[in-house]
C-alpha positions as CSV (number, residue, x, y, z in Angstrom):
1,X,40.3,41.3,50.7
2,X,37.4,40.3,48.3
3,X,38.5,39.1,44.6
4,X,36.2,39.4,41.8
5,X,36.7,37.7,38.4
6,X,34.5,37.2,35.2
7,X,31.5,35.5,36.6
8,X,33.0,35.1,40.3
9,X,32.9,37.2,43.7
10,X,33.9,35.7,47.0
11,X,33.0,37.2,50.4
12,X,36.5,37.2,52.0
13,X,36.0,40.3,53.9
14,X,31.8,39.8,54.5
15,X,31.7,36.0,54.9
16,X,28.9,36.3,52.3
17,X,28.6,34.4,49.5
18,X,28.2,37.3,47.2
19,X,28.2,35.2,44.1
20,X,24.9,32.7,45.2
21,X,23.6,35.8,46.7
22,X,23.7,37.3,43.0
23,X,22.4,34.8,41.5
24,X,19.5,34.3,43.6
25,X,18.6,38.2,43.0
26,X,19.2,37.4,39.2
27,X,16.8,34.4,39.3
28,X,14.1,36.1,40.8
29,X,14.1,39.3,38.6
30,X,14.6,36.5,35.7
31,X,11.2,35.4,36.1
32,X,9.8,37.7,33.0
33,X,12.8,35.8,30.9
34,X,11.9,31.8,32.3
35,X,8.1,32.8,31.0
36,X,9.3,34.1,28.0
37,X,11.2,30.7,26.9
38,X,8.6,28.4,28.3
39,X,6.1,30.0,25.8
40,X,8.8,30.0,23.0
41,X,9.0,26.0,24.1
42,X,6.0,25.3,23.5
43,X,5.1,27.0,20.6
44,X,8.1,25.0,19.6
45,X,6.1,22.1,20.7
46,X,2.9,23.1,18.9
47,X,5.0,23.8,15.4
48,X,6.1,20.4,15.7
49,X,2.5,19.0,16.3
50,X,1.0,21.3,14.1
51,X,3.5,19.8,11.4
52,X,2.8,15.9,12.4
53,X,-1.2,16.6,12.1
54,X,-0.7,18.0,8.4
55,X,1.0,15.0,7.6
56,X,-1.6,12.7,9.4
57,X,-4.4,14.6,7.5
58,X,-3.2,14.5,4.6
59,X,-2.5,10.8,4.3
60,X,-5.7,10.2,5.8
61,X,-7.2,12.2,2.8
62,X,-5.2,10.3,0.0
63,X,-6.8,7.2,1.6
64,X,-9.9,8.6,1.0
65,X,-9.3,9.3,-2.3
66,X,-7.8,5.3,-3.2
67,X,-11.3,4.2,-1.7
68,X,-12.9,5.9,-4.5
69,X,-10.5,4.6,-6.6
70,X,-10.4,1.1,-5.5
71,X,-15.1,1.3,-6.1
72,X,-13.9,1.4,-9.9
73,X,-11.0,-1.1,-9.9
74,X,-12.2,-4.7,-11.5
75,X,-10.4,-8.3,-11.0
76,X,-10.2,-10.2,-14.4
77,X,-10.2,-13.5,-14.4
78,X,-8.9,-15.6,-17.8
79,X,-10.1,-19.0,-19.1
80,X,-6.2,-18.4,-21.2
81,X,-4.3,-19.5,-17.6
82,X,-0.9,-18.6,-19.8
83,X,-2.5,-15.5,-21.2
84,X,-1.0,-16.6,-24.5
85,X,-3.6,-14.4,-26.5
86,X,-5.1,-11.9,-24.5
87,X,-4.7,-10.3,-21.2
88,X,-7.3,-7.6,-19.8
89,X,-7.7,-5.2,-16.8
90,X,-10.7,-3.5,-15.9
91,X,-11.8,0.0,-14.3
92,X,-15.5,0.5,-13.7
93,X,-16.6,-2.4,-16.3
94,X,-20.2,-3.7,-15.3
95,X,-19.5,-7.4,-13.6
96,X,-20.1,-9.8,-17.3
97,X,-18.1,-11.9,-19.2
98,X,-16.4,-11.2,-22.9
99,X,-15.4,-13.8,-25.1
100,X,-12.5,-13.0,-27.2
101,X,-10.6,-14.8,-30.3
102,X,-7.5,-12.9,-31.4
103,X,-7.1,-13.3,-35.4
104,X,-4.4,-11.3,-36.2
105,X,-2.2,-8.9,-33.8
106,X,-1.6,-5.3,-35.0
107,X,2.4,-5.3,-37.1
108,X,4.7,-2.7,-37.5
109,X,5.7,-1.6,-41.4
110,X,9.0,-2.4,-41.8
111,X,11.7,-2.1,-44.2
112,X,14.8,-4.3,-43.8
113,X,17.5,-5.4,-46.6
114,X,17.1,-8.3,-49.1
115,X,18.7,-11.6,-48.3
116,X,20.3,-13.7,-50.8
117,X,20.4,-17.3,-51.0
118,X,23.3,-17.2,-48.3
119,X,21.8,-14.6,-45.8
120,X,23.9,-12.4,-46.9
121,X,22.6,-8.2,-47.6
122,X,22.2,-7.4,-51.3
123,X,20.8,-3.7,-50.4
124,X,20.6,-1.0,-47.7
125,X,23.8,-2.4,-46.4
126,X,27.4,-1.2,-46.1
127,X,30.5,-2.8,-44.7
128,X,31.3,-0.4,-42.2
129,X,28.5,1.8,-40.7
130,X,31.0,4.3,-39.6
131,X,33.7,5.3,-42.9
132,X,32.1,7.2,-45.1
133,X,35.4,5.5,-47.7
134,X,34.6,2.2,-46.8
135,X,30.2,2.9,-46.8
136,X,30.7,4.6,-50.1
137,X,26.9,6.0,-49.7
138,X,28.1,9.0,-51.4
139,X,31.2,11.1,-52.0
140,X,32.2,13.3,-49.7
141,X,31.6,17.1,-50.1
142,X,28.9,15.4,-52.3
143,X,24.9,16.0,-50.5
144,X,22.5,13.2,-51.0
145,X,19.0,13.2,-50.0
146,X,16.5,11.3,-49.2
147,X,12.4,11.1,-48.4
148,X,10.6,8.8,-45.7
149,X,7.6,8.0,-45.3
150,X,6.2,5.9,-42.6
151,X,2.6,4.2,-42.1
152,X,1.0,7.7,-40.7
153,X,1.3,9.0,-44.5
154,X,3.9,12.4,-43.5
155,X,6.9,12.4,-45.8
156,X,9.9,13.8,-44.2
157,X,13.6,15.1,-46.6
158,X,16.6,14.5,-45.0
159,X,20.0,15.8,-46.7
160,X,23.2,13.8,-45.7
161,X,26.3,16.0,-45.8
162,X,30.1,15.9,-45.1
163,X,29.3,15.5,-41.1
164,X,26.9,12.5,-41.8
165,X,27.8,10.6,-45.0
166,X,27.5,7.1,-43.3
167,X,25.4,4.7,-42.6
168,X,24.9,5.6,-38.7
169,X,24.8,9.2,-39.6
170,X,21.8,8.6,-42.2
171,X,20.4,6.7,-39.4
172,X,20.7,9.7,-37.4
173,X,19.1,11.9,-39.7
174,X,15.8,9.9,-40.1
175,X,15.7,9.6,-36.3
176,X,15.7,13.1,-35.9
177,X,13.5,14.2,-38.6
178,X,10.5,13.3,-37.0
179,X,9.5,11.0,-39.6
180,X,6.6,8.4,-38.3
181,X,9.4,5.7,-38.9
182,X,12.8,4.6,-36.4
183,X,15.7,3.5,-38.2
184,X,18.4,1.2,-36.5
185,X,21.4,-0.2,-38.0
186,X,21.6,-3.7,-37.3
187,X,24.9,-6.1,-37.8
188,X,24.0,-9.2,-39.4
189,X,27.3,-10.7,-38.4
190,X,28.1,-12.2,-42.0
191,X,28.6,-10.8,-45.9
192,X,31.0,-8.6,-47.2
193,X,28.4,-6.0,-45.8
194,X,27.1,-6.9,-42.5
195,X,26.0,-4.1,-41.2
196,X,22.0,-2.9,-42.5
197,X,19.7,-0.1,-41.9
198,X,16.3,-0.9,-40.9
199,X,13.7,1.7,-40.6
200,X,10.3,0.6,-38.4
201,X,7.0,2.1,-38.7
202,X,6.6,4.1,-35.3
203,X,3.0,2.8,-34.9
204,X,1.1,-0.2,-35.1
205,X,-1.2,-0.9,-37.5
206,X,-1.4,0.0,-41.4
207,X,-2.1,3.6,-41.1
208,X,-3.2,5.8,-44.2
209,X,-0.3,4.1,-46.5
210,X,-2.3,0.1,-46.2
211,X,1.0,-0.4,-44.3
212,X,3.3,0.6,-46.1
213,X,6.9,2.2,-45.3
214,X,8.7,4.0,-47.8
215,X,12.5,5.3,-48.5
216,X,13.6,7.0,-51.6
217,X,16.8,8.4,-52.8
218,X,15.6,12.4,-54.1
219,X,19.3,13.3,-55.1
220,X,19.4,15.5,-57.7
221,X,21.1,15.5,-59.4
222,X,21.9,11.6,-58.2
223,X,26.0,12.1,-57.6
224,X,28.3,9.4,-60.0
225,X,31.6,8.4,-59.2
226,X,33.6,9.9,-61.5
227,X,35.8,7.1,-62.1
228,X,32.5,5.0,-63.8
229,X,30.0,7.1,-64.0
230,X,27.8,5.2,-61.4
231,X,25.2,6.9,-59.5
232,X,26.7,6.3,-55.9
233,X,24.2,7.0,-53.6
234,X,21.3,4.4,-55.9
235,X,24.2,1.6,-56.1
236,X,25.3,2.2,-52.5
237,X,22.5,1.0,-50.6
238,X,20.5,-0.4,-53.5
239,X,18.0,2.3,-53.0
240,X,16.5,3.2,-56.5
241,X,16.5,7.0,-57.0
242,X,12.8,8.7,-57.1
243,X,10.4,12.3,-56.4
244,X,8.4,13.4,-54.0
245,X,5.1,14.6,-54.8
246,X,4.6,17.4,-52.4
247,X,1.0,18.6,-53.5
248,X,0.1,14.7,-53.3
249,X,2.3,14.2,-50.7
250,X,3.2,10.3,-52.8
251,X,6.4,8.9,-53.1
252,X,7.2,7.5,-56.3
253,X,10.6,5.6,-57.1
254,X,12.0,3.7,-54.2
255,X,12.1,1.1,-51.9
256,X,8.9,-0.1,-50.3
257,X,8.2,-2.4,-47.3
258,X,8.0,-5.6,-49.0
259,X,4.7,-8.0,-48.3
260,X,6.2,-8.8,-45.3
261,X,7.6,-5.9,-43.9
262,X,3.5,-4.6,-44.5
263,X,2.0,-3.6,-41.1
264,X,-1.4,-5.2,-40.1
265,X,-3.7,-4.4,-37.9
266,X,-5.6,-6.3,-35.0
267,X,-8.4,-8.6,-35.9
268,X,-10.3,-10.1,-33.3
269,X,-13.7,-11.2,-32.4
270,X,-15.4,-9.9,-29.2
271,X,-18.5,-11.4,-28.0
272,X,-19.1,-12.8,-31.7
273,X,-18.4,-9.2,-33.3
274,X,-15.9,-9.3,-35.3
275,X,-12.9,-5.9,-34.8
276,X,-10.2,-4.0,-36.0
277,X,-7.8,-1.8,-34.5
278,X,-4.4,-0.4,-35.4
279,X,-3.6,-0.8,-32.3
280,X,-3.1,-4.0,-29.7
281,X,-3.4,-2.4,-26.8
282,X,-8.1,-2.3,-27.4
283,X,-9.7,0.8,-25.1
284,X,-12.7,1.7,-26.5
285,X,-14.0,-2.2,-27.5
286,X,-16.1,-2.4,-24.6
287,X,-16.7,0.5,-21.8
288,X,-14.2,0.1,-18.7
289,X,-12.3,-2.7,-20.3
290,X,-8.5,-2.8,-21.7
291,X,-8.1,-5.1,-23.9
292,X,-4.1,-6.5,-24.6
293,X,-3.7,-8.7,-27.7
294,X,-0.9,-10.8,-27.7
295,X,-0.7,-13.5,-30.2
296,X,-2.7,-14.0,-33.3
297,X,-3.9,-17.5,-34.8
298,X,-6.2,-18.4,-32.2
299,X,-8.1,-21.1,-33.1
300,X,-10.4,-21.2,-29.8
301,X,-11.9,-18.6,-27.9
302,X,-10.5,-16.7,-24.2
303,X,-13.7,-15.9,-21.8
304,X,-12.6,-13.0,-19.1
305,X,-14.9,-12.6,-15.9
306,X,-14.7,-9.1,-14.6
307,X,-16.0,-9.2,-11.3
308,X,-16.3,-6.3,-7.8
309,X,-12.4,-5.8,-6.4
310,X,-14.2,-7.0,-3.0
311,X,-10.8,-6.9,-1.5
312,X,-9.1,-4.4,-2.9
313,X,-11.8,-1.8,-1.9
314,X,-11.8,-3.7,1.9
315,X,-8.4,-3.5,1.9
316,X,-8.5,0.5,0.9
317,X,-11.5,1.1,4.0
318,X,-9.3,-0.6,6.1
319,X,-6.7,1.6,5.7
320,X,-8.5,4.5,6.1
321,X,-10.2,3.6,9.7
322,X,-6.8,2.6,10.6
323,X,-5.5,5.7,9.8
324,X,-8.2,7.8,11.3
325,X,-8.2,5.7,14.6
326,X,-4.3,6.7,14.4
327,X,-4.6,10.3,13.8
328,X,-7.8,10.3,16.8
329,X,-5.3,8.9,19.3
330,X,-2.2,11.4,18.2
331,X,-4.4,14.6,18.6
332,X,-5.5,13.0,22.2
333,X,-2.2,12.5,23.3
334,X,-0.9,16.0,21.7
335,X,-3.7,18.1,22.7
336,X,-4.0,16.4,26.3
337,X,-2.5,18.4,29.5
338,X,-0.6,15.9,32.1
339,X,1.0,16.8,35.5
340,X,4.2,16.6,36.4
341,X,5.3,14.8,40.1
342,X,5.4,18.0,41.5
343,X,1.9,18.8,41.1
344,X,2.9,21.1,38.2
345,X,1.1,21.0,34.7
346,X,2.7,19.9,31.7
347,X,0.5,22.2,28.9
348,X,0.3,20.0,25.6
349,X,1.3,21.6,22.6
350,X,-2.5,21.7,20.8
351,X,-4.3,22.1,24.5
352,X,-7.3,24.6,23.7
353,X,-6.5,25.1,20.5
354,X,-9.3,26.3,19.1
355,X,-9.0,25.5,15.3
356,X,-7.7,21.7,15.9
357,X,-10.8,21.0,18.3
358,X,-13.2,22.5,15.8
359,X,-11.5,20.7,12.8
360,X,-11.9,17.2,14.9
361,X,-15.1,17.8,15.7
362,X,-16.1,18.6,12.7
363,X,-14.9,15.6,10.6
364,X,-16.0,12.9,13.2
365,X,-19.2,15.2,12.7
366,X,-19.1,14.6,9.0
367,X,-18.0,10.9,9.2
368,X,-20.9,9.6,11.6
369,X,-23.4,12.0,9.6
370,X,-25.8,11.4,6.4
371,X,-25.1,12.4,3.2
372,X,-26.0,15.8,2.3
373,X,-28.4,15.8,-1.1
374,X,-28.9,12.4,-1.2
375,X,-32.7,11.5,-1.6
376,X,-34.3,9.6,1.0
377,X,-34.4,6.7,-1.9
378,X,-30.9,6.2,-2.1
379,X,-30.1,2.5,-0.5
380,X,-27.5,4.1,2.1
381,X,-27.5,7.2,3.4
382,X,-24.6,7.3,5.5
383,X,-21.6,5.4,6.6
384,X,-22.9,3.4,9.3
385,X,-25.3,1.3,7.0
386,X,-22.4,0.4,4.8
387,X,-20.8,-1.3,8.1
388,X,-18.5,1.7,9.7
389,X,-19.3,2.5,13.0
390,X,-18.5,4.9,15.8
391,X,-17.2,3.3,18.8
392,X,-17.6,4.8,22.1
393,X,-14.3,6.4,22.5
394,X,-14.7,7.8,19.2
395,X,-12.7,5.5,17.1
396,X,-13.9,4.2,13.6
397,X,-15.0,0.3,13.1
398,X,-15.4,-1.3,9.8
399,X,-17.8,-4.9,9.8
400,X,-15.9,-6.4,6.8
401,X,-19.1,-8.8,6.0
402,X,-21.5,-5.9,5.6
403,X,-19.1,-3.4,3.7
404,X,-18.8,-6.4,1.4
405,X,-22.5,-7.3,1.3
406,X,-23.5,-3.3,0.3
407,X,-20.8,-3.0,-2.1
408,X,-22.1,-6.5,-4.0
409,X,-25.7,-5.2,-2.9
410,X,-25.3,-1.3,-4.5
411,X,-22.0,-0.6,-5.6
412,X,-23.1,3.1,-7.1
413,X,-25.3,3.7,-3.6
414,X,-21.7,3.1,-1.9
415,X,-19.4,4.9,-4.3
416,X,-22.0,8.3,-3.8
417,X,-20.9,7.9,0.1
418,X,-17.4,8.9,-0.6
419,X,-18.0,11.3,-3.7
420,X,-19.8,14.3,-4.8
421,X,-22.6,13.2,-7.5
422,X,-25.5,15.0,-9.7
423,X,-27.7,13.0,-11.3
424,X,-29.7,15.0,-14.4
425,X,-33.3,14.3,-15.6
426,X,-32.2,16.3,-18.5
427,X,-30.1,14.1,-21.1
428,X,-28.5,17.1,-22.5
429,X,-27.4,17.9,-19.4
430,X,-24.6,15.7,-17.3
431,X,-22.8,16.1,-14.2
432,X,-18.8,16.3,-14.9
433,X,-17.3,17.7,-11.4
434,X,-17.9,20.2,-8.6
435,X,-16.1,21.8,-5.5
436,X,-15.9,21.8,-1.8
437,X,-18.1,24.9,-2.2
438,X,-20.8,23.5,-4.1
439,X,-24.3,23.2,-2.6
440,X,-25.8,20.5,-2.5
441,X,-29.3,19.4,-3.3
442,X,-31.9,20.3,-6.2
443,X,-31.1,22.2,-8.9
444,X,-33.8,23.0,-11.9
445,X,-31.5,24.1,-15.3
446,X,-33.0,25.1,-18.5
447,X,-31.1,25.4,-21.7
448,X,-31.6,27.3,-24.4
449,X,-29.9,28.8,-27.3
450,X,-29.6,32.3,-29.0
451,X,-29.4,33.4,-32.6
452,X,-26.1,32.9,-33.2
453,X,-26.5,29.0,-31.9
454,X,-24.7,29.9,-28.6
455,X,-25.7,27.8,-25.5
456,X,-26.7,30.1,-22.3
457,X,-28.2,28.4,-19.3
458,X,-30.0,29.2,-16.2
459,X,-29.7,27.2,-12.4
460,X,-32.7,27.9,-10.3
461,X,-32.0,26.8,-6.6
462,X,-34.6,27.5,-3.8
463,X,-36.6,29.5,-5.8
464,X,-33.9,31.5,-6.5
465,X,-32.2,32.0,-10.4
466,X,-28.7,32.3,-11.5
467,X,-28.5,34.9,-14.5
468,X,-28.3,33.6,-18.1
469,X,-24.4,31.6,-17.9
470,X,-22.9,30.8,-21.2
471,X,-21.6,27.8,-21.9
472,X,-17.9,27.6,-23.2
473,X,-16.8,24.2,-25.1
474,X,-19.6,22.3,-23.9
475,X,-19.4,23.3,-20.5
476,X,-21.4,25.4,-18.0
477,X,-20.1,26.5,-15.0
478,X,-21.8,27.2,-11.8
479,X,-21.6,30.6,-10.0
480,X,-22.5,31.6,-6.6
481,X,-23.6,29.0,-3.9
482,X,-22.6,26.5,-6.3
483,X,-19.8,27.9,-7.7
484,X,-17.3,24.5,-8.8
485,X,-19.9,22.9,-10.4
486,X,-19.3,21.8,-13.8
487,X,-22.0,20.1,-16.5
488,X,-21.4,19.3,-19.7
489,X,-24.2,20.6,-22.0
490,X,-25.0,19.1,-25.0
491,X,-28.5,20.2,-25.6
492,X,-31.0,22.8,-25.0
493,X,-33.8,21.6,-22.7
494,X,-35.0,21.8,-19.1
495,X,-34.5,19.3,-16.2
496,X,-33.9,19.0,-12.6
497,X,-30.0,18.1,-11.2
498,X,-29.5,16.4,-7.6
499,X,-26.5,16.9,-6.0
500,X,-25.3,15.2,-3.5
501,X,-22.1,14.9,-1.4
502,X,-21.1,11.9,0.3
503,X,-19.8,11.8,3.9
504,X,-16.5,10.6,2.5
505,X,-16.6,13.3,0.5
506,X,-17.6,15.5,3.0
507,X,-14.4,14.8,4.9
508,X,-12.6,15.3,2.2
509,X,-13.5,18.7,1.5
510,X,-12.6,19.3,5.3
511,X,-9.0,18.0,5.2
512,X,-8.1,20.1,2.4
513,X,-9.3,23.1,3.2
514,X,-7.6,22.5,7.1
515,X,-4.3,21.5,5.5
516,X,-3.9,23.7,2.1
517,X,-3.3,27.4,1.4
518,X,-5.0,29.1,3.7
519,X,-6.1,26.6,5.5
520,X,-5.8,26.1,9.7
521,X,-2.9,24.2,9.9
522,X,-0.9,27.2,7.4
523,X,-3.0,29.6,9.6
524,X,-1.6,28.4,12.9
525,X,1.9,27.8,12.0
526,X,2.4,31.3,10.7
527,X,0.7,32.8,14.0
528,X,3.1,30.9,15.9
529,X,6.0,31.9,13.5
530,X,5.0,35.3,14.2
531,X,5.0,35.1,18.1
532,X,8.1,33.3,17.9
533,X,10.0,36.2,16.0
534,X,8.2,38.7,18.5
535,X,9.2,36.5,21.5
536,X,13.1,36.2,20.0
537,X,13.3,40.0,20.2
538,X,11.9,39.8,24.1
539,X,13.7,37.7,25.3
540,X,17.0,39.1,23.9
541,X,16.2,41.9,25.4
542,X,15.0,40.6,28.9
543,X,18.7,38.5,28.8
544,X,20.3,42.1,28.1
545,X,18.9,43.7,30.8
546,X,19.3,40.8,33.4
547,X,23.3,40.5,32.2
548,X,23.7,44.3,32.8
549,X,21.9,43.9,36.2
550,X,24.2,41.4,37.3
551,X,27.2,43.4,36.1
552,X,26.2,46.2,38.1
553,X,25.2,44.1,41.6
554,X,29.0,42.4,41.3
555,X,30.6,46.0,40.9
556,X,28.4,46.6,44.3
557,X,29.3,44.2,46.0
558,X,32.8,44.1,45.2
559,X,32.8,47.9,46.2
560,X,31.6,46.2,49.7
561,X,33.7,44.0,50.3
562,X,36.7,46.2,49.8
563,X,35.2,49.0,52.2
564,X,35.0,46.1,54.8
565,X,38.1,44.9,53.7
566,X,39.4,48.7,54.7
567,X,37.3,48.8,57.9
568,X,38.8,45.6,59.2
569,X,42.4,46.5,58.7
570,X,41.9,50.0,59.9
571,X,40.7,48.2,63.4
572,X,43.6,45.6,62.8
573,X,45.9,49.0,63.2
574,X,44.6,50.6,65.9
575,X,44.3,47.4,68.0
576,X,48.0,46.8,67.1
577,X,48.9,50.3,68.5
């Protein structure tokens, strides 16, 4: 007799085996389902490629970008081998040499107790920074207040109350009155009051006050100890009591920085000029150059070189052919069919994909082509005379010596390969930035200026003129086909603007557009997001209907196998009789 169980029919009474026999019929009508999954594979396949190719285009575009980077970056070289004095770094600095003596470094104002002949605090101190008993800055339930003023000339009040009437929390206070001053409490380690507030001029340099830090006790009226009578808070910390002059904003009364708590500010001599600053840390000395002032008291002078970061910037190329050769050989292999042993194909994941080939295409295209808007004057017009090649099987080659020569050669020819640049006949007119959708070529602009002294200008480009555009805080911005381009304006006046973007550039442009919002690699994922949610349905449903079809062929052929079962023993009777 034939038994059935879940997944399980044997052909006891047939001598079929129902269950293979099931199966088989189940496999062939299961054909829709196996095509199904194989597509849902490989878009699995493609989101995964898809996904590495975004993050291969994206480094290769940050790689662009430390090339340009690396075109303003400047070595320094020092005659001071200990860099005792002066130490500098460089971004865009023309190659030269500056000669610098270091006078006097910029100070802080500072105000820190009086020593006596021992060492020991005679004001601003307290025994412990902590009891308000043992501190005795004021009594408690008593308010005290006091006014700071640091080197930037704005006088903050602070009131000490029951919560804060010791040393730390007046050191508190000040901290967080946003006074131009930080005050410490500092243990000298000796006295019968070791522990003394200092307060430190935030800034460098002497400020609007010649230097000066300032704290005053404002109590008023100043509380006395009513045992003698004393003022507590002016004998406390040995801070005489004062007023603050709000409409002069002057403090009178007081403790002042003493001569030598007095901040200074940098002196130093720069290619024989003679400088000041409040600050040691010198930007605007000379164009590109950073300036870091050290020690004062120089009696001879430091000579920095600033020379071409040759290496740096070869170093920066490098890495970008390297990538680029990288990412060329990953698309190959992931948008390459193979064939299996059994003649059968193996579809890559980005085979025929239409946006990846044109994207490829289009920035080895961009790459191996000239610069769009550069005049034929410029010294290079595309990659290849700067010493990066195409190769035959499309990778990138860099010749070291020659990307070394043009850079030393025309540095600014070379940096316009791998930016976008306008260069303006007009003087009140300069290039600041522009977009991936900004034309390139020339652009005539006029300038003028209404009655009420507002700026407007016009862009002609091929004959063809923009309508009046105001400019807003000194900068116009273009519309239409060269909408992203920004100039600053400074003038009225008419001149003519090139614009030109590099190939560098160029690719640029492409790789963010492919891999941001929007953009072809977003674009395909979500199409194959989509077709894999329609595709989950499909085949859920093509399971469902293959698991009821193979419920209903084992009820058949179960209801077989017991009608021959029944045949069989009905002839078993009859023979018998």
């Amino acid at each position: 007799m034939a038994t059935t169980s879940g997944t399980s029919i044997s052909g006891v009474a047939t001598g079929v085996d129902t269950t293979s026999l099931i199966n088989a019929i189940i496999a062939q009508k299961g054909t829709n389902l196996t095509r199904l999954q194989a597509r849902r594979d490989l878009n699995d396949k493609k989101t995964a490629a898809l996904t590495a190719l975004r993050t291969s285009l994206t480094a290769l575009n940050v790689s662009l970008a430390v090339i340009q980077d690396k075109f303003n970056s400047r070595t320094v070289s020092s005659t001071d081998v200990n860099n005792t004095n002066v130490t500098a770094t460089a971004s865009g600095a023309l190659a030269d040499t500056y000669d610098i003596s270091v006078k006097t470094v910029a100070t802080k104002g500072r105000i820190s107790a009086t020593l006596d002949s021992k060492g020991w605090t005679t004001n601003l101190a307290v025994a412990s920074p902590t009891d308000s008993v043992n501190s005795g800055i004021f009594t408690a339930g008593t308010p005290a207040s006091f006014a700071i003023q640091g080197t930037d000339g704005v006088i903050k009040t602070i009131t000490l109350d029951a919560s804060s009437n010791t040393l730390n929390g007046l050191r508190d206070k000040i901290n967080a009155s946003g006074a131009g001053v930080t005050a410490s409490v500092v243990n000298m380690g000796k006295g019968d009051k070791p522990y003394q507030l200092v307060l430190t001029a935030k800034a460098t340099g002497t400020g609007v006050t010649q230097g000066v830090v300032t704290l005053v006790d404002i109590t008023d009226p100043v509380p006395t100890d009513p045992a003698t009578g004393l003022p507590i808070a002016t004998n406390s910390l040995g801070i005489a009591a004062g007023t603050v002059d709000l409409v002069a904003k002057a403090l009178t009364g007081g403790l002042r920085s003493s001569v030598a708590g007095t901040a200074t500010d940098a002196d130093f001599t720069l290619n024989g000029i003679e400088l000041t600053r409040s600050t040691n840390v010198v930007k605007d000395a000379a164009e590109g150059m950073t300036f870091t002032l050290k020690q004062g008291g120089q009696t001879g002078t430091t000579t920095l070189t600033v020379g071409l970061d040759k290496a740096g910037a070869t170093a920066a190329m490098a890495d970008f052919i390297s990538k680029y050769n990288q990412l060329l050989k990953d698309y190959k292999a992931a948008s390459t069919s193979t064939k299996n042993a059994d003649g059968s194909v193996n579809q890559a994941a980005l085979a025929g994909d239409a946006a990846t080939i044109a994207l490829m295409s289009t920035l080895k295209s961009s790459l191996a082509g000239a610069s769009a808007g550069l005049p034929g004057t410029a010294t290079y017009q595309s990659l290849a005379g700067v010493g990066i090649t195409n190769m035959a099987d499309g990778s990138l080659y860099l010749n070291t010596n020659a990307f070394q020569t043009a850079m030393a050669n025309d540095l600014g020819s070379v940096q316009k390969l791998f930016s976008f640049s306008g260069v303006s006949t007009n003087q009140g007119v300069t290039f600041k930035s522009a977009g991936p959708k900004t034309a390139t070529g020339t652009v005539d602009v006029t300038i003028t200026k209404d009655e009420s002294g507002t700026l407007w200008g016009t862009l002609m480009r091929n004959n063809v003129a923009s309508a009046p555009i105001q400019v807003t805080n000194g900068v116009l911005i273009g519309t239409g086909d060269l909408e992203g381009l920004n100039l600053t304006v400074t003038d009225t006046g008419s001149g003519t603007l090139t614009l030109s973007r590099g190939a560098g550039q160029a690719g640029s442009d492409l790789l963010t557009k492919f891999t941001g919002l929007g953009g072809g690699i977003t674009t395909g994922l979500n199409t194959v997001f989509a077709q894999n949610k329609n595709l989950a349905t499909q085949i859920i449903q093509a399971q469902t209907m293959l698991d009821r079809e193979k419920e209903v062929l084992k009820q058949k052929f179960a209801k077989m196998e017991a009608a021959v079962g029944a045949m069989k023993a009905s002839a078993g009777s009859l023979t018998g009789a």
